[in-house]
N, C-alpha and C positions, 0 to 999 in steps of 0.2 A: 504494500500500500504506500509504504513513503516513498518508493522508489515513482508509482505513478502521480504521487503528490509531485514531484521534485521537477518529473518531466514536462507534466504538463503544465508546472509555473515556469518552466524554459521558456515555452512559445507565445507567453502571455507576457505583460509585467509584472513583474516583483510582487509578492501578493504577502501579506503578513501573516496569512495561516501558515503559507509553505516553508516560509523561515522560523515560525512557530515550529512546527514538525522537525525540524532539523534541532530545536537548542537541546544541548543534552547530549547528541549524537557525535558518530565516529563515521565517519565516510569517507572514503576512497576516491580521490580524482584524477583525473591522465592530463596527456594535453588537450584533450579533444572537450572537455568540460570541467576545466579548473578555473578559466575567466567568466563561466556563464555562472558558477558555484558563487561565485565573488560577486556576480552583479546582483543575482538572485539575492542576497544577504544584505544589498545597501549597505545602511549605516550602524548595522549588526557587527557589533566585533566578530571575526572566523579568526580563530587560530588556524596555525597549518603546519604541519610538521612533514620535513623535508627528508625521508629517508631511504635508507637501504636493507633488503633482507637480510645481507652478508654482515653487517654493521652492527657490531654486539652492544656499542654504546646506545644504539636508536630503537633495540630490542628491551635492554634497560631501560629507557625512557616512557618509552611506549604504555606503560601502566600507569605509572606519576601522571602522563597527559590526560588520560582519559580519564582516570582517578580525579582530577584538578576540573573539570569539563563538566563530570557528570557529580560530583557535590556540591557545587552551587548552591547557595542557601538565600532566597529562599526557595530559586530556583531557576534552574541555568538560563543563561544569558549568551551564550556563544554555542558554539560546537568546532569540533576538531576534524578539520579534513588532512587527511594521510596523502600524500604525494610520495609515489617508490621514483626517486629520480633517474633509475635505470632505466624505467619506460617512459617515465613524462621527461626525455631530456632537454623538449624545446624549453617546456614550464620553468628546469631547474636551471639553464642556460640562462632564459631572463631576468632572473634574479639573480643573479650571478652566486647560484649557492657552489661554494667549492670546498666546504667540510662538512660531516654528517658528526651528528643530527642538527642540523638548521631547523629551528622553529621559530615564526612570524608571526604577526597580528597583524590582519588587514582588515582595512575601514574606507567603505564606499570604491572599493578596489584597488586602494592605496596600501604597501606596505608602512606599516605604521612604525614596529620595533622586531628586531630579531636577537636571538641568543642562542651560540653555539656550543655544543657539548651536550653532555652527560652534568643533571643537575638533581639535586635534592626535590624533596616531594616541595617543602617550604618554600622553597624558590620559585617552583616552577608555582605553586597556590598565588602567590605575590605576584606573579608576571600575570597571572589569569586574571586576577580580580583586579589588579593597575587599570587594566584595559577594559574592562566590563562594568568597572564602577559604574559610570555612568549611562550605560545601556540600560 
């Protein structure tokens, strides 16, 4: 069902149920639908995490984000889209991500802040709610 929510706010405008549907969530983007994910969201904080299967730091991470995403109190405010830069390499090229795990905060398609590494659950909570404050 979210996946037909998500589609059919593609081919419309931006609708606030369908980015309702999405806070909370973990989702996977390519290149072929990681700017429409972003249009989709407006002025929605999207986290986005830059990674690699092979990449044991972004494997560690990978919990902490989603962990930080979906406890929101009093109740999420963003969601977390996964980009594997192996397959999206135009998406990870634009950005000019060149270490893993890169994770970003974009707002109205704009990257906002990034921070690379392997980080603490605290850190990563603080970089979540920075940015969602006010959402």
């Amino acid at each position: 069902m979210l996946q037909t929510i998500f589609k059919r706010s593609l081919s419309t405008k931006p609708s606030s149920s369908a980015v309702g549907a999405l806070l909370g969530t973990v989702v996977e983007r390519s290149d072929a639908d990681f700017k429409q994910t972003l249009a989709l969201a407006g002025s929605t904080p999207v986290v986005v995490d830059f990674y690699a299967d092979w990449c044991g730091p972004c494997r560690m991470l990978a919990p902490i984000l989603k962990k930080s995403i979906q406890t929101q109190q009093p109740t999420p405010k963003t969601f977390l889209v996964k980009v594997n830069v192996d397959e999206a390499v135009k998406t990870a090229a634009e950005y000019g991500i060149a270490s893993l795990p890169t994770v970003g905060v974009f707002r109205d398609g704009a990257l906002v802040e990034t921070f690379v590494g392997l980080r603490n659950e605290e850190f990563v909570k603080q970089f979540v709610e920075k940015h969602t404050a006010s959402a």
